[in-house]
C-alpha positions as CSV (number, residue, x, y, z in Angstrom):
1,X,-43.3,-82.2,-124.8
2,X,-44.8,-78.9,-125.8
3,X,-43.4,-77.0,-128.2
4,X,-45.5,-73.1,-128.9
5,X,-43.0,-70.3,-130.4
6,X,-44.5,-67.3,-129.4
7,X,-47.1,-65.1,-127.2
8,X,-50.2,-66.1,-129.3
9,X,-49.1,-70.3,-129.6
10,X,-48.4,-69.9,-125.4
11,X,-52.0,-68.6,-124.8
12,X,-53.3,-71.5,-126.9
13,X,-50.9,-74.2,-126.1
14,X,-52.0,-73.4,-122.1
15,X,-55.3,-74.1,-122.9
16,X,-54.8,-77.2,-124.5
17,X,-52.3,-78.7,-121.7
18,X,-55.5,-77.0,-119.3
19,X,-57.6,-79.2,-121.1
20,X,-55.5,-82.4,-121.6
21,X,-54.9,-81.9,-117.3
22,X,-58.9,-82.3,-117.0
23,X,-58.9,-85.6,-119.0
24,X,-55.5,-87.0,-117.6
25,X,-54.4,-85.6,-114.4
26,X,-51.5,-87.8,-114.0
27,X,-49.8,-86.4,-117.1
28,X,-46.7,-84.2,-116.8
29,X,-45.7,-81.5,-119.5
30,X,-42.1,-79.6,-120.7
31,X,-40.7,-77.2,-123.5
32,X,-40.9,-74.4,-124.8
33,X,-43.2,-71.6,-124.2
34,X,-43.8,-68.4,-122.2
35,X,-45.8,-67.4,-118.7
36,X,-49.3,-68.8,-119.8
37,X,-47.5,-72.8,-120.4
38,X,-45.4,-71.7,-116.8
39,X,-48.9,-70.7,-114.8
40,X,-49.7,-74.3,-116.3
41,X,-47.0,-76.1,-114.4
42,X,-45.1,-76.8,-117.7
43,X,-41.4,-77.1,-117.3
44,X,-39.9,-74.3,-120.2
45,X,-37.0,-75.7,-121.5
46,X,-36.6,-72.4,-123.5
47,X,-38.6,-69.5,-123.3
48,X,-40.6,-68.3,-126.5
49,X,-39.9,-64.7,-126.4
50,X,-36.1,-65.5,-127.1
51,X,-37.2,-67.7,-130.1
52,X,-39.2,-65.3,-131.8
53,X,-38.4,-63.5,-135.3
54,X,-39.0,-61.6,-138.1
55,X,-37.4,-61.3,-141.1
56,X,-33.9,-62.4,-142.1
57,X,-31.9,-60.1,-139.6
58,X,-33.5,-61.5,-136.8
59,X,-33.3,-65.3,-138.1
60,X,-29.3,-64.7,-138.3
61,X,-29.3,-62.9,-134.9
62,X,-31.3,-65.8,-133.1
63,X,-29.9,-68.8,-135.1
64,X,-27.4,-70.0,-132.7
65,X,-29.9,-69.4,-129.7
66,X,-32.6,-71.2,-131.7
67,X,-30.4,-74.5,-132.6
68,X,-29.5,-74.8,-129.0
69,X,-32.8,-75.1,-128.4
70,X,-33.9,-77.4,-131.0
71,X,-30.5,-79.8,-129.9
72,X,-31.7,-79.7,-126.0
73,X,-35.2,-80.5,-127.4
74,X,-33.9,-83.4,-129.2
75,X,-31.3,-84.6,-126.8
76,X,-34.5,-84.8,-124.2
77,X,-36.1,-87.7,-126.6
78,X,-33.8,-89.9,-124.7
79,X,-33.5,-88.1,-121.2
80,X,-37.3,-87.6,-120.7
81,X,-38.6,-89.8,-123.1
82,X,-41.9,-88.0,-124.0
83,X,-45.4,-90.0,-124.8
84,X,-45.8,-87.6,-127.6
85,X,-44.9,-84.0,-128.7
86,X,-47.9,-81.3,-128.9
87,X,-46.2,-78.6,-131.8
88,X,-48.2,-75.6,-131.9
89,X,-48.1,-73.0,-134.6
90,X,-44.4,-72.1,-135.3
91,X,-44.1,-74.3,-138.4
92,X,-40.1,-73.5,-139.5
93,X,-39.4,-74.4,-136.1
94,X,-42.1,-77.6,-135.3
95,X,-41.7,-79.0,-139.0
96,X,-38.3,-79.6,-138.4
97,X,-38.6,-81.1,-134.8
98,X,-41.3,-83.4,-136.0
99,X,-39.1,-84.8,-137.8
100,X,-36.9,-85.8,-135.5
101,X,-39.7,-87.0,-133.0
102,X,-40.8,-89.1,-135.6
103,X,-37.5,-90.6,-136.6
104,X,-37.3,-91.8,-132.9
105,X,-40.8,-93.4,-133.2
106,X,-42.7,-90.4,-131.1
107,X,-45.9,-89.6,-131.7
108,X,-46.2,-86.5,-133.2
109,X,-49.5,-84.2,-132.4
110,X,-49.7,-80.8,-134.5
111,X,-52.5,-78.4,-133.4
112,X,-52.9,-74.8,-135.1
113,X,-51.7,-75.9,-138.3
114,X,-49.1,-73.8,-141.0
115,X,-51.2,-72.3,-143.7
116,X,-50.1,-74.2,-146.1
117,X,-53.1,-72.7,-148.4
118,X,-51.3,-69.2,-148.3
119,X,-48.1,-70.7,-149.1
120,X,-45.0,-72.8,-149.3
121,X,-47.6,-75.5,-150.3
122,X,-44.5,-77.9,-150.6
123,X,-44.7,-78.1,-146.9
124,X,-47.5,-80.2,-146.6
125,X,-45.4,-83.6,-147.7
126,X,-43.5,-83.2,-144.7
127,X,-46.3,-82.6,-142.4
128,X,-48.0,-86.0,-144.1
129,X,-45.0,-87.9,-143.6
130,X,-44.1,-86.4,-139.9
131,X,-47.6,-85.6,-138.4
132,X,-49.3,-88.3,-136.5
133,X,-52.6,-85.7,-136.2
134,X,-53.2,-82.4,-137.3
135,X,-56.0,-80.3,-135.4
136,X,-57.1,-77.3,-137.4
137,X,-59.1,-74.1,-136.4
138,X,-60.2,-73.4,-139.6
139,X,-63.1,-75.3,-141.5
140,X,-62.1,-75.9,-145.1
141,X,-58.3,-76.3,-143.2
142,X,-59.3,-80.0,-142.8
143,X,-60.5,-81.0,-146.6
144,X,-57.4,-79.6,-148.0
145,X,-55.4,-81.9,-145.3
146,X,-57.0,-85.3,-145.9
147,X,-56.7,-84.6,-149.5
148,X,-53.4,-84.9,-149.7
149,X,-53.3,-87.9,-147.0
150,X,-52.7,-86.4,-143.5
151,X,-54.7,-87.5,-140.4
152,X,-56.4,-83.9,-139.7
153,X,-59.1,-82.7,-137.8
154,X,-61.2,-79.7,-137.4
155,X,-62.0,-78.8,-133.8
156,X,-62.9,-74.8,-134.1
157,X,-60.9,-71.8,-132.8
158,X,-59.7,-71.4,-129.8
159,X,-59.9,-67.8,-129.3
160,X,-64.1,-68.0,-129.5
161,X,-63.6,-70.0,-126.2
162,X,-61.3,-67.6,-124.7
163,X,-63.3,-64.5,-125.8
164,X,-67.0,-64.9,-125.7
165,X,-68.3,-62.0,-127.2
166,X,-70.0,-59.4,-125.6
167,X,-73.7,-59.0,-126.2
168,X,-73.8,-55.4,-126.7
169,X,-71.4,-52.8,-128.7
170,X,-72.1,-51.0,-125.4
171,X,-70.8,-53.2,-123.2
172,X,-67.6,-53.8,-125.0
173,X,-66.7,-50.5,-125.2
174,X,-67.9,-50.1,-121.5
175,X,-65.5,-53.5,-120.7
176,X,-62.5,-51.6,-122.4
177,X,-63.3,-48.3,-120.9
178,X,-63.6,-46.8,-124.2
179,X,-65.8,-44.0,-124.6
180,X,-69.3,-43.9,-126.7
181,X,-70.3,-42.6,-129.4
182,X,-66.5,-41.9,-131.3
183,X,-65.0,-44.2,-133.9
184,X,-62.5,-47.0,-132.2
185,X,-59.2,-47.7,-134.3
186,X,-57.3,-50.6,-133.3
187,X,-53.6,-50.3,-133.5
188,X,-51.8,-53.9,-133.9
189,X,-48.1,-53.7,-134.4
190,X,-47.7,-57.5,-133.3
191,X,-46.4,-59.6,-130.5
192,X,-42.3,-59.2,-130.7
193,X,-40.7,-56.5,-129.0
194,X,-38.1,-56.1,-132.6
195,X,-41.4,-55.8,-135.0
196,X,-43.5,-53.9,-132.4
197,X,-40.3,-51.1,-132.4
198,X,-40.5,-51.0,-136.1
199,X,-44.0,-51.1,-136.5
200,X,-46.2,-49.1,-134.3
201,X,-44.3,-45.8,-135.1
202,X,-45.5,-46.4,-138.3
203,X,-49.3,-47.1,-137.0
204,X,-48.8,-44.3,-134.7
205,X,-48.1,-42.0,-137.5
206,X,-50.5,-42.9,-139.6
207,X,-53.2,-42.5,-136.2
208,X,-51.9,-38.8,-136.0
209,X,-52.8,-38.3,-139.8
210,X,-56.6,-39.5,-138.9
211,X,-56.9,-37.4,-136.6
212,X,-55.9,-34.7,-138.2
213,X,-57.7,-35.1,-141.1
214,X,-60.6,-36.1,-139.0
215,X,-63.0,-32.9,-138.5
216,X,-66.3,-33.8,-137.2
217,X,-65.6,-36.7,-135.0
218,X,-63.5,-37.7,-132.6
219,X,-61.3,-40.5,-132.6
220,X,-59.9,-43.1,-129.9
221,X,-57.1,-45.6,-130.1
222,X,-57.1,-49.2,-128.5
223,X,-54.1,-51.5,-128.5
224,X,-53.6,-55.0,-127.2
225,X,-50.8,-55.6,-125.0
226,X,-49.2,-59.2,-125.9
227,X,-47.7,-61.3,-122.6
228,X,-44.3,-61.1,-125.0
229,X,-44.2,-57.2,-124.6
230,X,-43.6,-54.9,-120.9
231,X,-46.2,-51.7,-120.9
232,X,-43.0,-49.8,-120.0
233,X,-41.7,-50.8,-123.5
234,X,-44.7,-50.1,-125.5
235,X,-45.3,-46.9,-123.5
236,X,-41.9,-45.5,-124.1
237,X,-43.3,-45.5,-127.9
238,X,-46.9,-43.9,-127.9
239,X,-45.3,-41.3,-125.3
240,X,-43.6,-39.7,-128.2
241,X,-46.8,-39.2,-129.9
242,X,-49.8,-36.8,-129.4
243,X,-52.7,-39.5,-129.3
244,X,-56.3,-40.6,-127.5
């Protein structure tokens, strides 16, 4: 089973089941995810875009969506059995099936680990008592783990695999068809459709204010389109706005 709550967790759960596939061919793979776990071949119990929220509207909104999820997941421990469960990111989701995986004697595997150094340190009991093994993109990530007793191990960030970076300022911009010689603002509102609608007016705004206030040079405007989000959608925003 693999479990990643939203666009960024589906890019990097992909690329771990792409990488498990090369080691273990013979393995098959289910849960919950978006189109980068489904160009995988993983079965998606429940797609992540539905599961995603912010704030405490949202989490109201979604909550009887988001148990029926978490029930089917844990009804499948005895339908499908699963040699282990790969949680990625999405900790008040994961935490809370790794429990249950546990209970039932899974094996529990964690990768992109809550940031339990920012906050709700409390957190990390239940990921030492649920966790078989953590994997952690961040260095100092892995000292704070085993200090307090969990199995955890660093093994880099995945997005400088994804992304190698270009060799040149020159060719980035070139890659992104940006043009030379102006200052590039990124704008990034976020990966949900609900925070993206609230958001990037706001950015957008504030964009307009730069370049108003900006005499001498020009400005341009780059913004990444998440899998979670249709360029319909995010164009039906910046249309309303004046903007390079």
């Amino acid at each position: 089973m693999v479990v990643a709550g939203e666009a960024s967790g589906d890019m990097h759960a992909a690329a771990l089941v792409q990488a498990l596939k090369r080691i273990e061919p013979k393995y098959r793979y289910y849960g919950v995810g978006g189109e980068k776990l489904r160009e995988e071949g993983v079965e998606i119990v429940a797609d992540s875009a539905a599961m995603a929220v912010v704030g405490l509207t949202e989490v109201f909104l979604k909550m009887p969506s988001i148990i029926k999820v978490m029930n089917r997941l844990t009804r499948s421990f005895q339908e499908k059995k699963p040699a282990a469960v790969i949680l990625v990111d999405y900790p008040d989701f994961n935490l809370v099936l790794a429990r249950k995986a546990h209970a039932r004697g899974i094996k529990v595997f964690y990768y992109i680990s809550p940031q339990i150094w920012a906050w709700r340190k409390g957190r990390i009991k239940t990921i030492r008592h649920n966790v078989d093994k953590l994997a952690v993109i961040l260095p100092f990530e892995a000292l704070i783990y085993r200090s307090a007793g969990v199995d955890a191990e660093y093994v880099g960030h995945p997005l400088l695999d994804m992304i190698p970076p270009p060799s040149t300022q020159e060719e980035a911009r070139e890659r992104l068809g940006l043009r030379a010689g102006v200052i590039t603002i990124s704008l990034l509102p976020g990966s949900r459709p609900s925070e993206v609608s609230r958001l990037l007016p706001v950015c957008l705004q504030a964009a307009q204010i730069m370049q108003q206030q900006q005499q001498q040079q020009d400005l341009q405007f780059i913004m990444p389109l998440a899998s979670t989000l249709s360029r319909d959608f995010v164009e039906s925003i910046t249309n309303r706005y004046n903007l390079k």
